[in-house]
C-alpha positions in Angstrom: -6.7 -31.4 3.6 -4.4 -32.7 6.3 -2.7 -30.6 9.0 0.9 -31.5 7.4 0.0 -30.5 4.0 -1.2 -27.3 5.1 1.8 -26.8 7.0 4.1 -27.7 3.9 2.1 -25.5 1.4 2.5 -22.3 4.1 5.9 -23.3 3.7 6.3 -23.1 0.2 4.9 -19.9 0.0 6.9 -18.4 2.7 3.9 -17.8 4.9 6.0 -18.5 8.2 4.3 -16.1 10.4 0.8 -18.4 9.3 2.9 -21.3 10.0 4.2 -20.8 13.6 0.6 -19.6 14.5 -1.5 -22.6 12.8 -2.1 -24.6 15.3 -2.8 -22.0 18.5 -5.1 -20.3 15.9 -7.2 -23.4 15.0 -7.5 -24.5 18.5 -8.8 -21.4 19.8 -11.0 -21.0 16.9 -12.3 -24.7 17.2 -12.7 -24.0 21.1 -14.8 -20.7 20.7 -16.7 -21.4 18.0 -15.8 -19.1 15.0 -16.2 -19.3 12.2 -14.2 -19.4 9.3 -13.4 -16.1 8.0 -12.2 -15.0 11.6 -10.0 -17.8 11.9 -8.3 -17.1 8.3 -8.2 -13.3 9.5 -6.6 -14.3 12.6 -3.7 -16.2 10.5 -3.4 -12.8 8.4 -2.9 -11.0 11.1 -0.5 -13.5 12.1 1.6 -13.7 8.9 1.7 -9.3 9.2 2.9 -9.1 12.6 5.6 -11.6 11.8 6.5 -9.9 8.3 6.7 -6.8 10.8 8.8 -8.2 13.3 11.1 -9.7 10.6 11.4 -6.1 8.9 12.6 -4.6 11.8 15.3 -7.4 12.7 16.5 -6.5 9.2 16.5 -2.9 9.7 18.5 -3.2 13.3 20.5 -5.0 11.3 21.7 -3.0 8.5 21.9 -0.1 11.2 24.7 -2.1 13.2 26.5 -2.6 9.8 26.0 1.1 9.0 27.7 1.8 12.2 30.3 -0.4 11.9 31.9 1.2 9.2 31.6 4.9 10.3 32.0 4.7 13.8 32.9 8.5 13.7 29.4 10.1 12.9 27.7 11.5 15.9 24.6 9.4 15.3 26.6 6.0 15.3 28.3 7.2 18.7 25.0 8.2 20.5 23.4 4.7 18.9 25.9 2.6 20.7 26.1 4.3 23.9 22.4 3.9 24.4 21.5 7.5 24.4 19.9 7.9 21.1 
């Protein structure tokens, strides 16, 4: 299977974290040898840390909205001036 294809089927399935870490991943695995079953963990781990990382953007998010409309409540007040 071509590089593009793979590339277009991570994308379909909303595997961006896999995506963005493809081609790093294959090189290094290519380079050093491994085999397979490391170089599909390492794209797992990949696709997690991005699904992470995309959680918590969504979370800081949702926070500043929270905030936004009660901008009374101690914990919004100590939130924005850094000392929460």
């Amino acid at each position: 299977m071509e590089r593009t294809d793979i590339l277009a089927l991570m994308g379909e399935l909303k595997l961006y974290g896999m995506r963005a870490a493809y081609d790093e991943v294959m090189a290094s695995g290519i380079k050093r040898q491994h085999e397979p079953p490391r170089i599909v963990g390492d794209l797992l781990k990949a696709e997690i840390a991005e699904k992470q990382a995309r959680s918590i953007k969504y979370q800081m998010t949702i926070a500043k909205l929270n905030c936004g409309r009660d901008t009374e409540s101690d914990r919004c007040r100590q939130w924005r001036d850094g000392s929460a």
